[in-house]
N, C-alpha and C positions, 0 to 999 in steps of 0.2 A: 537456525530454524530446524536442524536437524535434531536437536534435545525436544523439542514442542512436538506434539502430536496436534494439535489444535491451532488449526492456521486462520487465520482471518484476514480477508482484503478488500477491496471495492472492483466490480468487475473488469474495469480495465486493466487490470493488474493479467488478467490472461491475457491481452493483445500484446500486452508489454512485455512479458514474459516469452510469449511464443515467438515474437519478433526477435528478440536478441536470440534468442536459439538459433532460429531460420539463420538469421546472418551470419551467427559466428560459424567456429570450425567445427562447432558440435555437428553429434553424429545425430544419424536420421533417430535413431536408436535414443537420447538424450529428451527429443524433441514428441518422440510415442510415450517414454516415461513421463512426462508434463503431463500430460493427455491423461493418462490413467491414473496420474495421482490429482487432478484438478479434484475430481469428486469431494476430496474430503476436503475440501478448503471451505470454509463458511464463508459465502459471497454475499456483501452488501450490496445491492443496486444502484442502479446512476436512473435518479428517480426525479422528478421537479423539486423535490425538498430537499436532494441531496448536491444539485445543481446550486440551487440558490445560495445554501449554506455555503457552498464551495465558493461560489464566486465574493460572498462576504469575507472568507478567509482568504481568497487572493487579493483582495485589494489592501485589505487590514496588515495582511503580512509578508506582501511581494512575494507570494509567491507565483511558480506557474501554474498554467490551468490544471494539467492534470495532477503535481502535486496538492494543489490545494483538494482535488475528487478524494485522493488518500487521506489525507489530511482529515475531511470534511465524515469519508467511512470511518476511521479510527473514532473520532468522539462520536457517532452513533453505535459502535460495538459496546457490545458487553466489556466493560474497564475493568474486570474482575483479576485477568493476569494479562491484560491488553500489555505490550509493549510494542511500541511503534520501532519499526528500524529503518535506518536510513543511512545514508553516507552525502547527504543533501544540505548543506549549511544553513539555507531559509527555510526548510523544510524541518529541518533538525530545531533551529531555533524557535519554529510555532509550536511546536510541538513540547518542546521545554515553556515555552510561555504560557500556554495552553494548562499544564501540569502533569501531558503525558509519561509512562514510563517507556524510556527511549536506550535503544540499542544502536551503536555504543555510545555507552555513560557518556560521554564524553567527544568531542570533535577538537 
């Protein structure tokens, strides 16, 4: 993520994010940088259409709930140099089935 200037996620990717900071041994300092660099993130919304879709891609791909919300944000983003990352195996593999470009190539 650090080569891309250009982030894209679906909203709960902040809870998610600020959550694992909170808890781990990161510094309070780690968890303020989150915070001021959110702004440039282009955030998809967790909207009725982006629910729905999601819940179709959980069922269709065992995934979980809030993978399938990523899942579900990524094919609504601009695909242009969209790369979905993950280190998620059902996650990894909707996303190859799907035809995303996924980081890394490979699991």
């Amino acid at each position: 993520m650090g080569a891309d200037d250009r982030w894209t996620t679906c909203r709960i990717a902040f809870l998610e994010t600020a959550r694992a900071l909170g808890l781990s041994l990161e510094s309070h300092e780690a968890i303020d940088r989150f915070r001021r660099d959110w702004h440039a993130v282009r955030v998809i919304e967790v909207d009725r259409s982006l629910t729905e879709q999601a819940a179709e891609l959980a069922v269709g791909h065992g995934l979980r709930s809030l993978d399938a919300l990523h899942l579900a944000a990524a094919l609504v983003a601009d695909p242009g140099d969209l790369m979905l990352a993950t280190w998620d195996r059902r996650l990894w593999a909707a996303g190859a089935t799907l035809g995303l470009a996924l980081l890394p190539e490979e699991l």
